[in-house]
N, C-alpha and C positions, 0 to 999 in steps of 0.2 A: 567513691573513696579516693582516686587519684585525684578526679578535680578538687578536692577537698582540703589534700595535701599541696597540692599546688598552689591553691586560694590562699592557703596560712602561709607557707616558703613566701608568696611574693608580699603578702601585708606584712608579716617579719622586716624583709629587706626593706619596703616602701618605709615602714617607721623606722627602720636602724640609720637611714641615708636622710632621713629628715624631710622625706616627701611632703607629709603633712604639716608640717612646720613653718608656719611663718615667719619670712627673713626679720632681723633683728637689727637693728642700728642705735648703737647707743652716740649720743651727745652728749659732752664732757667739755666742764670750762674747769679752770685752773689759774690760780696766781701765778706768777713766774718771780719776777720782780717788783722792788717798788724803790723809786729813789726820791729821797725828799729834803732836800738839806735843810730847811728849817727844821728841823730836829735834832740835828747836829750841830748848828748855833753858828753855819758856816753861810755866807751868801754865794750864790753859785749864779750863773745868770744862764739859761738853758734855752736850746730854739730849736725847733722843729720845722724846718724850711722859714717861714718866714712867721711861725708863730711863737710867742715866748712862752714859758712854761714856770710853772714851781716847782712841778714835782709828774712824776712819770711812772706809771705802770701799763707793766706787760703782760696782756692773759693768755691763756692758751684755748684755742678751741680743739677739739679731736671730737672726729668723730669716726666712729668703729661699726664695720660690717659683722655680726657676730653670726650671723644667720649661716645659712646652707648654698645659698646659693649668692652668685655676682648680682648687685644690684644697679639696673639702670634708669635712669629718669629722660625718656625723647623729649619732653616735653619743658625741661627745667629751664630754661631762659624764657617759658614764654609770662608776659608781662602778666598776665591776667590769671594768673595762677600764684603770683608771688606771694597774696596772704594766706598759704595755703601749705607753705613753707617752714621749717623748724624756726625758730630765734629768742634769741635773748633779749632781753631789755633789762639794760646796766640801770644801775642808781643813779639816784637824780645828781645833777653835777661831773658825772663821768664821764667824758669825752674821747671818743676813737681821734685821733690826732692824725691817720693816716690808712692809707688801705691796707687789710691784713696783708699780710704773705705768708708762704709755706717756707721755715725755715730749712727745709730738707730740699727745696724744689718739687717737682711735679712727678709724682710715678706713675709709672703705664697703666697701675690698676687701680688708680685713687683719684678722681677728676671730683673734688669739692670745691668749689669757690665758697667766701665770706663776702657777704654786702653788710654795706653798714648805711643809713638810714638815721637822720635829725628827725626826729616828730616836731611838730607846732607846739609841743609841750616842752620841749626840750630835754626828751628822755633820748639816749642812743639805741639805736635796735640795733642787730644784728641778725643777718639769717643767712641760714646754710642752705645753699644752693647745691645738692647733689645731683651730679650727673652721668657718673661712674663709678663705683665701687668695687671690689674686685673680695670677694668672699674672705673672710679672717684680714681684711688689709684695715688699716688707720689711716686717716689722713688728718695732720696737722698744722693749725694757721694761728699766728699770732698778730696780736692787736695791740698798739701802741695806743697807750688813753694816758688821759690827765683831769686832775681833779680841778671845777674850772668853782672853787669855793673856797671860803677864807681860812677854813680849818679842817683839811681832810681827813677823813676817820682813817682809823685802823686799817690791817687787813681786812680786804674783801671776804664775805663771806656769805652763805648761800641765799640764807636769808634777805640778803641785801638785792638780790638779782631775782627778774620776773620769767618762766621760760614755757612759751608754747611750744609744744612738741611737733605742732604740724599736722599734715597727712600725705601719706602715701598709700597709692592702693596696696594693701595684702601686706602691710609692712608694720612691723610693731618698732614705733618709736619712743626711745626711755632714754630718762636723763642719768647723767652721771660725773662724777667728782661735784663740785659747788652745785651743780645744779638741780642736782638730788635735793636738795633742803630750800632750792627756789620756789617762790610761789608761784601758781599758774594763772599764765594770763587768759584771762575772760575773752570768748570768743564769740 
Protein backbone atom coordinates (compact mmCIF):
# COMPACT_ATOMS: atom_id res chain seq x y z
CA UNK A 1 0.00 0.00 0.00
CA UNK A 2 3.00 2.52 0.80
CA UNK A 3 4.73 1.56 -2.31
CA UNK A 4 1.75 2.26 -4.10
CA UNK A 5 1.39 5.63 -2.65
CA UNK A 6 4.67 6.52 -3.35
CA UNK A 7 4.66 5.10 -7.07
CA UNK A 8 1.60 7.71 -7.67
CA UNK A 9 3.28 10.92 -5.30
CA UNK A 10 6.44 10.37 -7.66
CA UNK A 11 4.49 9.91 -11.43
CA UNK A 12 2.39 13.02 -10.10
CA UNK A 13 5.64 15.05 -9.52
CA UNK A 14 7.44 13.28 -12.75
CA UNK A 15 4.37 14.66 -15.00
CA UNK A 16 3.79 18.02 -13.09
CA UNK A 17 7.82 19.07 -13.65
CA UNK A 18 7.51 17.93 -17.39
CA UNK A 19 9.67 14.80 -17.07
CA UNK A 20 8.01 13.16 -19.80
CA UNK A 21 7.74 15.80 -22.00
CA UNK A 22 9.68 16.50 -24.82
CA UNK A 23 11.59 19.89 -25.02
CA UNK A 24 9.96 22.21 -27.62
CA UNK A 25 11.68 24.81 -29.87
CA UNK A 26 9.70 26.84 -31.80
CA UNK A 27 11.10 28.80 -35.03
CA UNK A 28 9.63 32.01 -35.97
CA UNK A 29 10.44 34.41 -39.03
CA UNK A 30 8.84 37.82 -39.17
CA UNK A 31 8.90 41.00 -41.34
CA UNK A 32 10.36 43.97 -39.66
CA UNK A 33 10.74 46.29 -42.35
CA UNK A 34 10.61 47.09 -45.89
CA UNK A 35 12.07 50.17 -47.69
CA UNK A 36 11.38 50.64 -51.29
CA UNK A 37 11.42 54.06 -52.75
CA UNK A 38 10.21 53.33 -56.07
CA UNK A 39 6.80 53.39 -54.60
CA UNK A 40 7.15 56.64 -53.32
CA UNK A 41 8.19 58.01 -56.91
CA UNK A 42 11.49 59.15 -55.13
CA UNK A 43 15.06 57.81 -56.64
CA UNK A 44 17.13 56.95 -53.71
CA UNK A 45 20.43 55.23 -54.59
CA UNK A 46 21.28 52.64 -51.58
CA UNK A 47 24.53 50.38 -51.03
CA UNK A 48 25.27 47.77 -48.77
CA UNK A 49 29.16 47.59 -48.59
CA UNK A 50 29.85 47.62 -52.06
CA UNK A 51 26.45 46.21 -53.46
CA UNK A 52 23.75 48.55 -54.67
CA UNK A 53 20.32 47.99 -53.77
CA UNK A 54 16.36 49.12 -54.70
CA UNK A 55 14.96 48.21 -52.10
CA UNK A 56 15.57 46.37 -48.54
CA UNK A 57 13.97 44.17 -46.12
CA UNK A 58 14.60 43.19 -42.70
CA UNK A 59 13.36 39.73 -41.15
CA UNK A 60 13.49 38.45 -38.00
CA UNK A 61 14.36 34.99 -37.00
CA UNK A 62 13.50 33.86 -33.23
CA UNK A 63 13.75 30.98 -31.99
CA UNK A 64 12.20 29.95 -28.52
CA UNK A 65 13.00 27.12 -26.07
CA UNK A 66 9.58 26.39 -24.83
CA UNK A 67 10.30 23.02 -23.31
CA UNK A 68 11.43 21.96 -19.71
CA UNK A 69 14.48 21.73 -19.72
CA UNK A 70 17.98 23.83 -21.26
CA UNK A 71 18.78 22.57 -24.61
CA UNK A 72 22.21 21.74 -26.03
CA UNK A 73 23.52 20.68 -29.36
CA UNK A 74 27.75 19.21 -28.88
CA UNK A 75 27.55 18.56 -32.10
CA UNK A 76 26.25 21.73 -34.03
CA UNK A 77 29.14 23.13 -36.12
CA UNK A 78 29.78 19.74 -37.15
CA UNK A 79 29.71 19.86 -41.19
CA UNK A 80 28.19 16.63 -41.89
CA UNK A 81 25.11 17.17 -39.91
CA UNK A 82 24.17 20.68 -41.37
CA UNK A 83 21.26 19.05 -43.49
CA UNK A 84 19.81 17.98 -40.63
CA UNK A 85 19.39 21.47 -39.39
CA UNK A 86 16.12 23.78 -39.08
CA UNK A 87 15.90 26.41 -42.19
CA UNK A 88 14.19 28.55 -44.26
CA UNK A 89 14.13 28.93 -47.94
CA UNK A 90 13.08 32.61 -48.92
CA UNK A 91 11.32 33.29 -52.28
CA UNK A 92 12.83 33.11 -55.39
CA UNK A 93 14.59 36.62 -55.87
CA UNK A 94 15.16 37.35 -52.05
CA UNK A 95 18.60 37.93 -51.14
CA UNK A 96 20.29 37.83 -47.65
CA UNK A 97 22.68 41.03 -48.44
CA UNK A 98 24.70 40.24 -45.20
CA UNK A 99 25.29 38.00 -42.21
CA UNK A 100 22.45 37.91 -39.80
CA UNK A 101 23.26 39.39 -36.32
CA UNK A 102 21.60 39.43 -32.95
CA UNK A 103 20.17 42.85 -32.43
CA UNK A 104 20.35 42.37 -28.66
CA UNK A 105 23.99 40.82 -28.62
CA UNK A 106 24.64 37.31 -27.38
CA UNK A 107 23.24 36.06 -23.74
CA UNK A 108 24.78 33.48 -21.67
CA UNK A 109 21.63 31.32 -22.13
CA UNK A 110 20.94 31.69 -25.84
CA UNK A 111 23.97 30.57 -28.22
CA UNK A 112 21.90 30.46 -31.94
CA UNK A 113 23.94 31.33 -34.79
CA UNK A 114 21.98 31.91 -38.61
CA UNK A 115 23.97 30.55 -41.80
CA UNK A 116 22.83 31.65 -44.77
CA UNK A 117 23.54 29.59 -47.83
CA UNK A 118 23.16 30.55 -52.16
CA UNK A 119 21.75 27.21 -53.78
CA UNK A 120 22.80 26.47 -57.58
CA UNK A 121 19.05 27.50 -58.03
CA UNK A 122 19.47 30.72 -56.60
CA UNK A 123 16.86 30.32 -53.71
CA UNK A 124 18.49 31.86 -50.21
CA UNK A 125 18.40 29.19 -47.37
CA UNK A 126 18.90 29.78 -43.99
CA UNK A 127 19.47 27.62 -41.05
CA UNK A 128 19.60 27.79 -37.33
CA UNK A 129 22.46 26.49 -35.96
CA UNK A 130 21.51 25.82 -32.15
CA UNK A 131 24.07 25.35 -29.78
CA UNK A 132 22.68 26.55 -26.50
CA UNK A 133 19.45 27.30 -25.36
CA UNK A 134 18.64 27.98 -21.92
CA UNK A 135 14.91 26.80 -20.94
CA UNK A 136 11.90 29.63 -21.69
CA UNK A 137 14.93 31.90 -23.34
CA UNK A 138 14.49 33.36 -27.22
CA UNK A 139 17.08 34.08 -29.30
CA UNK A 140 16.98 36.60 -32.01
CA UNK A 141 18.71 37.35 -35.58
CA UNK A 142 17.94 39.63 -38.16
CA UNK A 143 18.62 39.32 -41.83
CA UNK A 144 19.07 42.17 -44.09
CA UNK A 145 17.70 40.89 -47.93
CA UNK A 146 16.74 42.61 -50.97
CA UNK A 147 14.71 41.80 -53.82
CA UNK A 148 17.12 41.20 -56.61
CA UNK A 149 13.78 41.49 -59.29
CA UNK A 150 12.17 44.19 -61.34
CA UNK A 151 8.98 44.29 -59.45
CA UNK A 152 9.01 43.23 -55.87
CA UNK A 153 5.89 41.97 -54.37
CA UNK A 154 4.15 42.87 -51.33
CA UNK A 155 4.76 41.99 -47.96
CA UNK A 156 6.19 38.74 -47.36
CA UNK A 157 4.07 36.30 -46.41
CA UNK A 158 4.06 32.67 -45.27
CA UNK A 159 3.04 31.23 -48.04
CA UNK A 160 5.87 32.78 -49.90
CA UNK A 161 8.53 31.05 -47.62
CA UNK A 162 9.59 27.01 -47.70
CA UNK A 163 10.61 25.75 -44.07
CA UNK A 164 12.23 22.38 -42.92
CA UNK A 165 11.91 21.91 -39.51
CA UNK A 166 15.02 19.79 -39.03
CA UNK A 167 15.89 17.13 -36.43
CA UNK A 168 16.97 17.00 -33.03
CA UNK A 169 17.06 14.01 -31.13
CA UNK A 170 13.92 13.90 -28.37
CA UNK A 171 13.14 17.53 -29.47
CA UNK A 172 9.85 18.58 -31.08
CA UNK A 173 10.54 21.26 -33.54
CA UNK A 174 7.44 23.75 -34.74
CA UNK A 175 7.21 26.72 -36.81
CA UNK A 176 5.83 29.91 -35.87
CA UNK A 177 4.84 33.50 -36.98
CA UNK A 178 5.21 33.42 -41.16
CA UNK A 179 6.34 30.16 -40.99
CA UNK A 180 3.31 28.54 -39.61
CA UNK A 181 1.49 28.92 -43.34
CA UNK A 182 5.21 27.85 -44.94
CA UNK A 183 5.35 25.12 -47.01
CA UNK A 184 7.57 22.14 -46.15
CA UNK A 185 10.52 21.46 -47.82
CA UNK A 186 10.67 17.79 -49.20
CA UNK A 187 13.39 15.99 -47.63
Amino acid sequence: MIGALIGIVTAHYYYRKGGAARPGLLVGMEELARIDPSTLGVQVDMRIGTIKVTNLVVLEIAVTNSGHRDLMVRDAADPEKHALRPRVELPEGLRSLADPWNPDGVAPGADVRIARQLRNDNRQLLFVHLHRLARGATSKARVLCSYRTENPPGRLSGADLRFFPGFLPNVDIRPAGLLREAGRVPE
